[in-house]
C-alpha positions as CSV (number, residue, x, y, z in Angstrom):
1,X,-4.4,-7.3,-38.2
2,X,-6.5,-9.6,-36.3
3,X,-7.3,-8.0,-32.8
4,X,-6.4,-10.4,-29.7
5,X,-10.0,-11.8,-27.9
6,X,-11.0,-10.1,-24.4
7,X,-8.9,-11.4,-21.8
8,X,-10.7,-12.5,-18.2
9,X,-8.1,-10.2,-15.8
10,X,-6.2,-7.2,-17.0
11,X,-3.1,-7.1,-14.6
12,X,-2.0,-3.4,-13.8
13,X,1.9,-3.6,-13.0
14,X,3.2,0.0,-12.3
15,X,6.8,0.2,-12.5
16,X,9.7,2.7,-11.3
17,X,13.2,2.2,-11.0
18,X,11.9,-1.4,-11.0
19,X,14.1,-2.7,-13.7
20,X,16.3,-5.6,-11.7
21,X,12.8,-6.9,-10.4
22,X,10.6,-6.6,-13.5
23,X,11.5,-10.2,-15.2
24,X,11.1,-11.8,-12.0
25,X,7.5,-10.6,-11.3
26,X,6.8,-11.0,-15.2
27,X,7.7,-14.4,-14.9
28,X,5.6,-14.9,-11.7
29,X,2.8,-14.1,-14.5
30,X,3.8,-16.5,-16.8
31,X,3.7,-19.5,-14.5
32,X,-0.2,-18.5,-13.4
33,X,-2.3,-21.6,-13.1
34,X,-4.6,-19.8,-15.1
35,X,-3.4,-18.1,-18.4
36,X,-6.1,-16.1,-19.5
37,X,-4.6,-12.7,-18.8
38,X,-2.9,-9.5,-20.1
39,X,-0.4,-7.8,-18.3
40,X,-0.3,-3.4,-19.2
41,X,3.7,-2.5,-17.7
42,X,3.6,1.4,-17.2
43,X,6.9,2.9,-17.0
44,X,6.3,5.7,-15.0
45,X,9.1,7.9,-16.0
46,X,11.5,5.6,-14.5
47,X,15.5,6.1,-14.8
48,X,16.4,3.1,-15.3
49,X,15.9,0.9,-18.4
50,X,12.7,-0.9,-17.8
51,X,12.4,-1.2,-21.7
52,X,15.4,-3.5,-21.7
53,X,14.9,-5.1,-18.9
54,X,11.2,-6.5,-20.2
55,X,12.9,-7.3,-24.0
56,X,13.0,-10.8,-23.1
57,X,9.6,-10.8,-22.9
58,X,8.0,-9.5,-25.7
59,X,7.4,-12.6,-27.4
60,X,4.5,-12.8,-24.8
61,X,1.8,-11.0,-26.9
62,X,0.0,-10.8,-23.6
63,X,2.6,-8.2,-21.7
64,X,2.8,-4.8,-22.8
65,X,4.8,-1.7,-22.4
66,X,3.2,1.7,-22.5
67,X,5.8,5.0,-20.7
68,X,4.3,8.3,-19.4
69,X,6.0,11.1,-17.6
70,X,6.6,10.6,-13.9
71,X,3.5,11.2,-11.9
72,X,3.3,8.2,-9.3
73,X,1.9,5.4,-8.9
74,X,-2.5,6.5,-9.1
75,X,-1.6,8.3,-12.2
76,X,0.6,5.1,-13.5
77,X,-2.7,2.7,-12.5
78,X,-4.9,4.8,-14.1
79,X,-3.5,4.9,-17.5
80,X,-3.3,1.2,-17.6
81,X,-7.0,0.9,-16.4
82,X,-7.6,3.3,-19.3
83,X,-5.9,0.7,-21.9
84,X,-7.2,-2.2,-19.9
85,X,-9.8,-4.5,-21.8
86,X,-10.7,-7.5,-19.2
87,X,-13.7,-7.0,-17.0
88,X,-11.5,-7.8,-13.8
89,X,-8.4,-5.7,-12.7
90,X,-5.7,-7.4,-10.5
91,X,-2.8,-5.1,-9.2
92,X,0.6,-6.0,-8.9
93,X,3.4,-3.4,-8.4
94,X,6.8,-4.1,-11.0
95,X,9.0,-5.3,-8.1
96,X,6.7,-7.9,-6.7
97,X,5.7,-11.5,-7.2
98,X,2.7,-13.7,-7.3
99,X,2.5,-17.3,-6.6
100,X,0.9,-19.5,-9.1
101,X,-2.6,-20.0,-7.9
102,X,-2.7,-15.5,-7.3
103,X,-5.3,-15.6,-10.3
104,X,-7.1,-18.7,-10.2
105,X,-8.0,-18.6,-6.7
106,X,-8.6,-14.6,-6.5
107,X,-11.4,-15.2,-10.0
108,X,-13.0,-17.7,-7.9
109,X,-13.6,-15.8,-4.7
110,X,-15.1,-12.7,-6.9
111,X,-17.3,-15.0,-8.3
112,X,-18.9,-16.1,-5.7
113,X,-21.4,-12.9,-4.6
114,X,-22.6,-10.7,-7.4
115,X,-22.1,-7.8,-5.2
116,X,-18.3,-8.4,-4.2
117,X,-16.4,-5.7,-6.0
118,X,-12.7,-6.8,-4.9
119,X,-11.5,-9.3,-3.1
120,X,-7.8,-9.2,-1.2
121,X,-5.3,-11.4,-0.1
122,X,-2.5,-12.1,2.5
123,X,0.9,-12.2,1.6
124,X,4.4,-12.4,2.9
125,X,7.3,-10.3,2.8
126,X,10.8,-10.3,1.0
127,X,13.8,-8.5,0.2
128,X,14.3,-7.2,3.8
129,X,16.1,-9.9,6.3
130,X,13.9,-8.7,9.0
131,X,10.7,-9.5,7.5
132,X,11.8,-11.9,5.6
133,X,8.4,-14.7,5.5
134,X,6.8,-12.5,7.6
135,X,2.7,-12.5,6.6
136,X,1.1,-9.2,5.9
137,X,-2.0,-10.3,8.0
138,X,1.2,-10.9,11.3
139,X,1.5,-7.2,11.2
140,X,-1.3,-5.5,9.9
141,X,-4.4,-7.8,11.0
142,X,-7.0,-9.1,8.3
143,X,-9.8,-10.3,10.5
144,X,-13.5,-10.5,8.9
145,X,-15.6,-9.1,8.2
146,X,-14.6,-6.0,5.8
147,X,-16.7,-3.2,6.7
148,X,-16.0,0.6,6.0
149,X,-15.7,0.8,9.6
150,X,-13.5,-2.1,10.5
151,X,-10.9,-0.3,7.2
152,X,-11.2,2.6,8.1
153,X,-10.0,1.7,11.7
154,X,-7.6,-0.5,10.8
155,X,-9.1,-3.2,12.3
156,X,-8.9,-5.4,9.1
157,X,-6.0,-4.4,6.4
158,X,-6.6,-4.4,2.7
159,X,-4.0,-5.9,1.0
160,X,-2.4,-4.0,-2.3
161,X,-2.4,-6.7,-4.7
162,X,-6.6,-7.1,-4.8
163,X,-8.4,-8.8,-7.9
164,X,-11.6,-5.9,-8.8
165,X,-14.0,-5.4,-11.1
166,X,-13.1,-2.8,-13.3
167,X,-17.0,-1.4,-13.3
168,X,-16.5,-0.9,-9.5
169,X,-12.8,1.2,-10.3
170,X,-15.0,3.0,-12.6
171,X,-17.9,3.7,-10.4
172,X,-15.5,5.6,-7.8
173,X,-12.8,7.2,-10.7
174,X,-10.2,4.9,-10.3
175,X,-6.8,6.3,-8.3
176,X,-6.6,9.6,-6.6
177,X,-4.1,11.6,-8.5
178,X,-3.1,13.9,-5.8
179,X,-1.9,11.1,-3.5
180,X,1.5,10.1,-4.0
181,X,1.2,7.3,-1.3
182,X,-1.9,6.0,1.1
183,X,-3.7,5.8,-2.3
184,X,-4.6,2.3,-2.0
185,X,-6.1,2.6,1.6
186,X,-7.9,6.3,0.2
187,X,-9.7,3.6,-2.7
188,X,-10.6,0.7,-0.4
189,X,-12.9,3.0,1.4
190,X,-14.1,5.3,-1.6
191,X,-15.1,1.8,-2.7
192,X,-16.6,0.6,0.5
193,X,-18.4,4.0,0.9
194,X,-20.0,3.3,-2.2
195,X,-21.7,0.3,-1.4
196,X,-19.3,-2.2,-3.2
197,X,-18.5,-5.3,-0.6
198,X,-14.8,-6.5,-0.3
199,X,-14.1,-10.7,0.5
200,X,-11.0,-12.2,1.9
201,X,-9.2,-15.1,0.5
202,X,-7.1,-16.2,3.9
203,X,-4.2,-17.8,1.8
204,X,-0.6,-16.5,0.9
205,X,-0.9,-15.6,-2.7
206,X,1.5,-12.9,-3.2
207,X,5.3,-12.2,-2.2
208,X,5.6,-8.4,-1.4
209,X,8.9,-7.2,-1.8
210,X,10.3,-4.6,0.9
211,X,13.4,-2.4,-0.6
212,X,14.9,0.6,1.3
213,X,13.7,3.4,-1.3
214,X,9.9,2.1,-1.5
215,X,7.3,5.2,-0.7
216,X,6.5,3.0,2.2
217,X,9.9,3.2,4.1
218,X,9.1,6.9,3.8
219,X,7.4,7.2,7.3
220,X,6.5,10.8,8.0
221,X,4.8,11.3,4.2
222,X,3.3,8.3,4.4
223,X,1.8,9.4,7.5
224,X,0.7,13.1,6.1
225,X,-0.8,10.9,3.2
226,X,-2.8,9.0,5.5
227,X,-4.2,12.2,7.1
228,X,-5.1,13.2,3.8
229,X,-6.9,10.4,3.3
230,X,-8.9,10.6,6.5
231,X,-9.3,14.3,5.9
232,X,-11.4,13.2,3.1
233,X,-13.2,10.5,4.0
234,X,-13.8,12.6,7.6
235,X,-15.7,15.6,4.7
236,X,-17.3,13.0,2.9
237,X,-19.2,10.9,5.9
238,X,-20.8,13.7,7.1
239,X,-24.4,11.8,7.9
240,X,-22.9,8.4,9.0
241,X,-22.1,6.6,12.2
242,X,-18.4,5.7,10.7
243,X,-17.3,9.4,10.7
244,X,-16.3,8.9,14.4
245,X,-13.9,6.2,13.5
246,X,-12.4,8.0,11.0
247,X,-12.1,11.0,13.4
248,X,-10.1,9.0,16.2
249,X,-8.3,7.3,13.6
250,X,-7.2,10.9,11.9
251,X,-6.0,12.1,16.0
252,X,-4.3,9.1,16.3
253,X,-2.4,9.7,13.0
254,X,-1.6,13.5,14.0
255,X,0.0,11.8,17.3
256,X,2.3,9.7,15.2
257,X,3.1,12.5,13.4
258,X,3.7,14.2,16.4
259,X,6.1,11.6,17.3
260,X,8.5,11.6,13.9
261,X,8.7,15.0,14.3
262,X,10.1,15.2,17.6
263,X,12.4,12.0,17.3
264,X,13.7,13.9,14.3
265,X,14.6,17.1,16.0
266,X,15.7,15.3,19.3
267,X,18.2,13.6,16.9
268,X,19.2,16.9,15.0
269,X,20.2,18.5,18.1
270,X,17.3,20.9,18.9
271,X,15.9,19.1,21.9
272,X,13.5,21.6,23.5
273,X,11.3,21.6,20.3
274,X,11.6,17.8,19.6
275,X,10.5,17.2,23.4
276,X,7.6,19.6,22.8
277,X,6.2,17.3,19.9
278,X,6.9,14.3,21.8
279,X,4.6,15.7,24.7
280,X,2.1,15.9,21.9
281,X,2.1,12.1,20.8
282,X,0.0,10.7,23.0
283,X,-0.4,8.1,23.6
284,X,2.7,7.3,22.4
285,X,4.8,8.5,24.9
286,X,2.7,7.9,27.7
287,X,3.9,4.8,29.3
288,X,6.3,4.9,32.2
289,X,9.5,4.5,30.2
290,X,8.8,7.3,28.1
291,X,7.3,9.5,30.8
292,X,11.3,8.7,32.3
293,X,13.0,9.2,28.9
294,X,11.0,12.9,29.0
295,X,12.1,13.4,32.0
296,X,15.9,12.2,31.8
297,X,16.2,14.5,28.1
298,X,15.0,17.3,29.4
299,X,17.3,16.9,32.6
300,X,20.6,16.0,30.0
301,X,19.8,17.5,26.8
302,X,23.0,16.9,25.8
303,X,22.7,13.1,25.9
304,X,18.4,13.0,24.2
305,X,19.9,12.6,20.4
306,X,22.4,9.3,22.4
307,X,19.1,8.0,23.3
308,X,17.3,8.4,20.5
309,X,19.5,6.7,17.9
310,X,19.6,3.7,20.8
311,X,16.0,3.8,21.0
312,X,15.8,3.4,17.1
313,X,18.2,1.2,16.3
314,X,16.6,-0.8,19.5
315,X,13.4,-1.3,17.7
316,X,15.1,-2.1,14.2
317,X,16.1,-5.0,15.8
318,X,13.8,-5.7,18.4
């Protein structure tokens, strides 16, 4: 049998429990501007029949299926890296969508400097009402330039979806394994650390779907993730100036952590120790409303988990 020729992008679409979204993301493929890609679907140990879902696709020699045991998303990328063939990688997870021009104008901008080893995107949200058209860059900023430092403090956001080359992936081993979420943000700086440059394209070329049971909805492990991740990168930039970026950014994340933990216990009933966390997050809870709210829990315990589910359901809809 004839072997197909090298494709220019290898699209990595990791996929669980993603079988109502699959065909519309696959078909976001299929209308690309530019055609010359292949499209490696991992079913990572999904529930759900993601085999079915993707049969009217497999007249598209350029989509296919491979199924490994569950072991999260890194794991899932990395095994279609391994079976990828193009000498660019573009990510798209199985329940999102690009628009037409994602590839076209994402080639282009990595073209442009030899030394550019991804380049992201913005994107708007959909699937929740109250992000709905929402742009990625509204909420978590993407001003230039990228620098390890400017990532790594959160000054400028790396989108998911980005458009690498696949000798940069291999140059820093790909996906952490052991992070079951924050493993995109844990790569972007591996990657910058390295010395590979990252370029922005400012335009909307990708619809990122928000669902209720995504990792990211998952606050408190996402946030021990993250800590993980500057953990890491805190051991790793031991003789460089951005260690003390990633050490304010790390405090800042054992605050918010701080914060969960004592909303959570406030709300199941055991006040003193959820007001002793919340004392912690600072600087969180140092504004004069929450120096009152402190005040006015520990004064009517009874009433804290009252104000807590207001307070919450307050900034759902604020």
């Amino acid at each position: 049998m004839r072997s197909l020729p090298i494709p220019a992008v290898s699209v990595l679409v990791p996929a669980y429990r993603c079988a109502d979204y699959i065909a519309d993301t696959l078909r976001s493929l299929q209308a690309q501007t530019m055609p010359d890609w292949e499209a490696i679907v991992v079913d990572d140990g999904s529930p759900d029949d993601l085999a079915g879902a993707m049969a009217p696709f497999s007249g598209d020699a350029r989509i296919r299926l491979l199924r490994t045991t569950n072991a999260g998303v890194s794991a899932a990328r990395n095994r279609a890296l391994a079976d990828a063939r193009a000498p660019l990688i573009a990510l798209l997870d199985g329940d999102d969508r690009y628009t037409p021009d994602y590839l076209a104008e994402m080639t282009r901008a990595i073209a442009v400097e030899p030394d550019v080893g991804f380049v992201t995107c913005d994107a708007t949200f959909f699937g929740n009402a109250r992000l709905e058209g929402v742009r990625f860059s509204a909420v978590s900023p993407q001003v230039p330039p990228v620098t390890l430092d400017r990532v790594l403090g959160r000054q400028f956001n790396v989108f998911t979806a980005c458009l690498l080359l696949a000798t940069a992936l291999q140059d820093v081993g790909g996906w952490s394994v052991d992070l079951r979420s924050a493993e995109d943000l844990d790569l972007w700086i591996r990657l910058l650390e390295r010395g590979w440059r990252c370029s922005l394209v400012p335009h909307t070329l990708h619809h990122y779907r928000r669902r209720p049971d995504s990792l990211s909805s998952a606050r408190l492990p996402l946030l021990h993730a993250a800590a993980r991740v500057y953990d890491n990168a805190i051991e790793r930039l031991v003789d460089r100036p951005e260690r003390r970026t990633a050490q304010t950014m790390r405090a800042t994340i054992e605050a918010e952590i701080a914060f969960e933990r004592g909303e959570a216990l406030v709300l199941a009933g055991d006040v003193r120790a959820g007001l002793r966390e919340l004392r912690r997050a600072l600087p969180r809870t140092a504004t004069p409303a929450w120096r009152v709210a402190l005040i006015a829990m520990r004064i009517a315990p009874f009433a804290a988990p009252r104000f807590m589910r207001w307070r919450m359901e307050a900034a759902l809809h604020g």
